[in-house]
C-alpha positions in Angstrom: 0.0 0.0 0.0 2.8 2.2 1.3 4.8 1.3 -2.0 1.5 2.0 -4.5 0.9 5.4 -2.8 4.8 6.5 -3.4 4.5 5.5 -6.8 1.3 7.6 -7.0 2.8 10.7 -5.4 6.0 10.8 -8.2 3.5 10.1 -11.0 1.7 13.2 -9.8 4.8 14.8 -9.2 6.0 14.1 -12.7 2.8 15.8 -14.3 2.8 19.0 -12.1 6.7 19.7 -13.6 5.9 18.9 -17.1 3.3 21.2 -16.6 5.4 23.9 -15.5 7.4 23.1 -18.0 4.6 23.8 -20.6 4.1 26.9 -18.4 6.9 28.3 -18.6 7.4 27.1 -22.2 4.1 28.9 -23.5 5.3 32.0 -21.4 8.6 32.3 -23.2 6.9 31.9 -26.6 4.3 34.6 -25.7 7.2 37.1 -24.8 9.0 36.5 -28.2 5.7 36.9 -29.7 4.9 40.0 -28.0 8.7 41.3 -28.9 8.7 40.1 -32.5 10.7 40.7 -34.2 14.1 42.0 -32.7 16.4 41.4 -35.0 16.7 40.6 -38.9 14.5 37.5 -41.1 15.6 36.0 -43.4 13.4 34.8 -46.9 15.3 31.7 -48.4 14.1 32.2 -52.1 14.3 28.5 -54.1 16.1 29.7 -57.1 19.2 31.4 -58.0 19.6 35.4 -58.2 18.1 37.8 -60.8 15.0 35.7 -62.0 11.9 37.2 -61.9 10.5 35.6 -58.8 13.6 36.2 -56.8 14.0 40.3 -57.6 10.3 40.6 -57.1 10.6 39.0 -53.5 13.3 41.3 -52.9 11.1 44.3 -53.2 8.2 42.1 -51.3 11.2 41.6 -48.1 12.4 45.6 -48.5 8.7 46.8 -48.5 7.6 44.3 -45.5 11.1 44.8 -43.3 9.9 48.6 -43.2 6.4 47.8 -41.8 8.2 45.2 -39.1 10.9 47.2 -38.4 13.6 44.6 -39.4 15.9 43.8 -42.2 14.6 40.9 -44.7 17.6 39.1 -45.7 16.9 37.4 -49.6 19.2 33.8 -48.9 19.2 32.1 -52.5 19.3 28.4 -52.5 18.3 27.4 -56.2 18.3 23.8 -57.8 16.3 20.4 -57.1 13.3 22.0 -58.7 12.5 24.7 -56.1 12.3 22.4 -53.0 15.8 23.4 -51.2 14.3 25.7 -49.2 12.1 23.0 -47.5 14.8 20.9 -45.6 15.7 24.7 -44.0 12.3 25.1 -43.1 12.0 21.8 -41.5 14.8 22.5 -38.9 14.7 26.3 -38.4 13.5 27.6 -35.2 9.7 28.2 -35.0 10.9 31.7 -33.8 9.7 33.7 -36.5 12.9 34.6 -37.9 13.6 31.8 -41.3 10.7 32.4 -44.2 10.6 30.6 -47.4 8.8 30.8 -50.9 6.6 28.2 -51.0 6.8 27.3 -54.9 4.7 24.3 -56.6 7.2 21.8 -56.9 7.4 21.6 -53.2 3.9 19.9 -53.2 4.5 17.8 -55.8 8.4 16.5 -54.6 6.9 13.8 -52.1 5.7 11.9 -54.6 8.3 11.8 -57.2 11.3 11.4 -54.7 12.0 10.4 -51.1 12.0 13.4 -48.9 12.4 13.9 -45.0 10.0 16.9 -45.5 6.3 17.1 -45.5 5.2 20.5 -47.1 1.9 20.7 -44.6 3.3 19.0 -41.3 6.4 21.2 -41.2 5.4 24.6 -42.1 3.2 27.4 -41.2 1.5 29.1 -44.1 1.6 33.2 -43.9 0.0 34.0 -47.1 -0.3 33.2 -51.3 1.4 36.1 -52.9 1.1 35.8 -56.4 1.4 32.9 -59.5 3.3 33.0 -62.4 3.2 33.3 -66.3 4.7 30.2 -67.9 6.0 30.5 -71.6 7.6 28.3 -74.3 9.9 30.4 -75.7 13.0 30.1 -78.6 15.7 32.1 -79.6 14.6 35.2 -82.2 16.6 33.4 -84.9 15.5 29.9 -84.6 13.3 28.3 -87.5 10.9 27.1 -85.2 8.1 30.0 -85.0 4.9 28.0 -83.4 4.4 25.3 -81.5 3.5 23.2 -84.2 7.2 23.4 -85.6 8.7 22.4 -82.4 6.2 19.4 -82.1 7.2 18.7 -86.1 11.1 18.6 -85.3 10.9 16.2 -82.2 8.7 13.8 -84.5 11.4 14.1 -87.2 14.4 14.5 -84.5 13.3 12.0 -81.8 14.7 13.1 -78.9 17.0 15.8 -80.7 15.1 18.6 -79.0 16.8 20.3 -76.5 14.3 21.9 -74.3 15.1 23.5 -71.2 13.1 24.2 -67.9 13.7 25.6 -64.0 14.3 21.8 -62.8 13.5 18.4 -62.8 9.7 18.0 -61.3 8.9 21.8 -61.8 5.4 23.0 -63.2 7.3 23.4 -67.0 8.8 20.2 -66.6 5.8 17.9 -66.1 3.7 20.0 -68.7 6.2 19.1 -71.6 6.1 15.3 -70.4 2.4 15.9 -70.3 2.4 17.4 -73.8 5.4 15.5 -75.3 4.1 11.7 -74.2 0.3 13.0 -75.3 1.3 12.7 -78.9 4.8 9.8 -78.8 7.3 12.1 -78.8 10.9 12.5 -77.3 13.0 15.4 -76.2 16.1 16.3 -74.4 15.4 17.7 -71.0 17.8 20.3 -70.1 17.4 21.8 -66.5 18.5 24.7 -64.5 18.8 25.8 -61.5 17.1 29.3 -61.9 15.2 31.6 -64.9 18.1 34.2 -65.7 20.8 31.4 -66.5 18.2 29.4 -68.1 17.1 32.5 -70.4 20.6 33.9 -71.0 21.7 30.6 -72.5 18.7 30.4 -74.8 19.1 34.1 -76.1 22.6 32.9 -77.0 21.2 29.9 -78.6 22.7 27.0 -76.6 19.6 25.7 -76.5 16.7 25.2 -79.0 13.6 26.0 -76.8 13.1 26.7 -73.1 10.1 27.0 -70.9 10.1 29.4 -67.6 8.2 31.7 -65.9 8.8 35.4 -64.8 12.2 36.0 -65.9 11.5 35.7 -69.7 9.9 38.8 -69.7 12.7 41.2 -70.4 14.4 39.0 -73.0 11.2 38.9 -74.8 10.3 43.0 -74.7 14.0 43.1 -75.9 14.1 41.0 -79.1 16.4 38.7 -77.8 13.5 35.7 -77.4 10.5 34.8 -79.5 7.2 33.8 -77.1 5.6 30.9 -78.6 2.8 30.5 -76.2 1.8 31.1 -72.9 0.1 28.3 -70.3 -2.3 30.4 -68.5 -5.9 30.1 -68.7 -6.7 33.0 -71.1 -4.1 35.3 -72.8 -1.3 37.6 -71.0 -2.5 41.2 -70.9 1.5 41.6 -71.8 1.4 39.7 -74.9 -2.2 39.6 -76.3 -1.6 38.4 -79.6 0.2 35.3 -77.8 -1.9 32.4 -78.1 -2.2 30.0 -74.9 -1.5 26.4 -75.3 -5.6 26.0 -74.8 -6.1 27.4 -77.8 -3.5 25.6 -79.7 -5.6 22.2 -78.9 -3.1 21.2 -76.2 -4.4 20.3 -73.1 -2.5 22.5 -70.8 -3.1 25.2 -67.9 -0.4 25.7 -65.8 0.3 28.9 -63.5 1.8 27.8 -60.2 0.5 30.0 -57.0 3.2 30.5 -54.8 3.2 32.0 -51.3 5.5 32.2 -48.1 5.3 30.1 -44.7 7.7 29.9 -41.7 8.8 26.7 -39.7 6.1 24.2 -38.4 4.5 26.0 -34.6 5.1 29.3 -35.1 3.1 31.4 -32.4 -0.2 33.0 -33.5 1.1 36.2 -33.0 3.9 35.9 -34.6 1.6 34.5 -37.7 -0.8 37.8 -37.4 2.8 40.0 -37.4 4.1 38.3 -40.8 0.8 37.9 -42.0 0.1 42.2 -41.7 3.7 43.5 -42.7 3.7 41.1 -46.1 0.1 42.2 -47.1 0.6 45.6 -46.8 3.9 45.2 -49.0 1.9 42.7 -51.3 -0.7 45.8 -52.6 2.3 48.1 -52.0 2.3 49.8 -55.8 5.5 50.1 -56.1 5.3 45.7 -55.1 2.4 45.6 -57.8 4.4 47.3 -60.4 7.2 45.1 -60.7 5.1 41.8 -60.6 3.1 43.5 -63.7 6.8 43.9 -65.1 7.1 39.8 -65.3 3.1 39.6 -66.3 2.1 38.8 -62.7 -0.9 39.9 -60.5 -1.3 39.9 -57.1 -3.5 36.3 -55.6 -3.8 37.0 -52.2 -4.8 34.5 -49.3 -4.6 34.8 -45.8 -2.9 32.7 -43.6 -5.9 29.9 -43.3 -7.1 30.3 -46.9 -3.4 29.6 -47.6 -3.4 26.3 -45.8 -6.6 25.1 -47.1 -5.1 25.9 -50.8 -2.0 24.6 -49.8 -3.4 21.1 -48.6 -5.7 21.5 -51.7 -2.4 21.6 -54.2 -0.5 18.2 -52.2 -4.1 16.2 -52.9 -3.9 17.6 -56.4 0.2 16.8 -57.5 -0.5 13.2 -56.0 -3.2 12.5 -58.2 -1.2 14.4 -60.8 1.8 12.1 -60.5 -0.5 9.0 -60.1 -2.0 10.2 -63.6 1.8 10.7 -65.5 3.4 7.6 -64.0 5.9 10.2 -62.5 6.4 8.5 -59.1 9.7 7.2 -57.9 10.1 3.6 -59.6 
């Protein structure tokens, strides 16, 4: 009896400190939360410098670091189809202090590869910024000038056809298998890391077609690319007499949303804090100008709308990748 009651008394012991433990835990966090932030963030930004994407979250950080009161630091960490920013994510802090760009291919990666990361269960979504314009572009020289002549080539070239993209598993890279293994055909895939090195070797025709999103814009306003078509649902206000690849009869929509979440357990009010400063630098105009420079708009979400579409786009990749036989053999 004497034994049973001891054993009782430390159990009960044990729980009253864990819960002061969880006391004092939950009071720390609310202090940090209440002082966020003190000190500089840092944005890790899935691709390399100077592509669209990456200088317009530069002017997203500069214009949301004014409202917080902090320096957003841009960290670059580009190749593996967008998803490097994820395994940062997954062991940062939940402090408030290490964002990331939340591109497409993360949601897809889990069920083309074997990651440690889970794009819902170790993040915190802040909000959907924006989505991009996808084009299939060539070099202004090249003898292919519509999509039908690049289709006609790989036919008479089987897998001749260099075609580059941002990465294996991106958004570009799974619409040209989509499209390619539609009709038989074969090409040579050529990734990159990012959009300007991607775009700079195509203007200097090292490559016979590319598609990206973004960055192409000023090599197309500047002569030094042709825009064959666009993958957006209806036509880009830039380049009206573009046709999509809807219209062309291929069966293609593609314009990754992309937004920006912190570690997994951030505090709520560190969530609200991000949340405010990045949407009043999202309708910024001087933000909205430069995502109309690379044919964007602003698709705002809040924080919960965010995670529903996030969860939405994971359901949709797998059943995507189920569709493509594009999961890890």
């Amino acid at each position: 009896m004497k034994r049973r009651t001891l054993l009782q008394a430390g159990v009960a012991a044990a729980a009253a400190a864990a819960a002061t433990a969880a006391t004092a835990s939950w009071v720390r966090a609310q202090r940090g939360a209440d002082d966020f932030p003190v000190r500089p963030l840092f944005l890790w930004v899935p691709w390399t410098a100077g592509g669209g994407t990456d200088i317009t979250l530069r002017v997203l950080a500069e214009l949301a670091g004014r409202v917080l009161g902090q320096r957003i630091v841009i960290e670059n960490r580009g190749g593996a189809g967008g998803t490097l920013a994820m395994p940062i994510l997954q062991n940062a802090a939940a402090d408030g202090y290490t964002l990331a760009q939340m591109p497409q291919p993360v949601f897809r990666a889990p069920f083309t590869q074997k990651v440690t990361w889970d794009p819902i269960r170790d993040t915190t979504p802040i909000l959907q910024v924006s989505g991009v314009t996808f084009g299939l572009l060539v070099p202004t020289d090249s003898p292919l000038r519509s999509v039908s002549d690049l289709l006609d080539y790989a036919a008479a070239h089987p897998g001749q056809l260099a075609l580059a993209t941002n990465g294996v598993g991106t958004t570009p890279h799974v619409a040209l298998d989509a499209l390619f293994a539609s009709r038989g055909l074969r090409y040579l895939h050529v990734p990159y890391k990012g959009a300007a090195e991607q775009m700079i070797a195509l203007s200097a025709g090292q490559l016979m077609a590319g598609v990206n999103a973004n960055g192409f814009a000023p090599f197309v306003d500047t002569g030094r690319l042709r825009l064959l078509a666009t993958f957006g649902a209806a036509r880009s206000k830039r380049w009206p007499e573009v046709p999509t690849m809807k219209e062309l009869g291929h069966d293609i929509v593609a314009m990754s949303p992309y937004g920006l979440a912190g570690p997994r357990g951030l505090h709520p009010s560190i969530v609200q804090r991000l949340h405010d400063a990045f949407k009043a630098a999202l309708f910024d105009p001087r933000h909205i100008a430069e995502l109309g420079r690379y044919d964007q708009e602003v698709a705002y979400l809040d924080s919960a709308e965010y995670g529903r579409s996030m969860r939405a786009a994971l359901a949709a990749e797998k059943q995507i990748v189920e569709r493509l036989g594009l999961g890890p053999v």
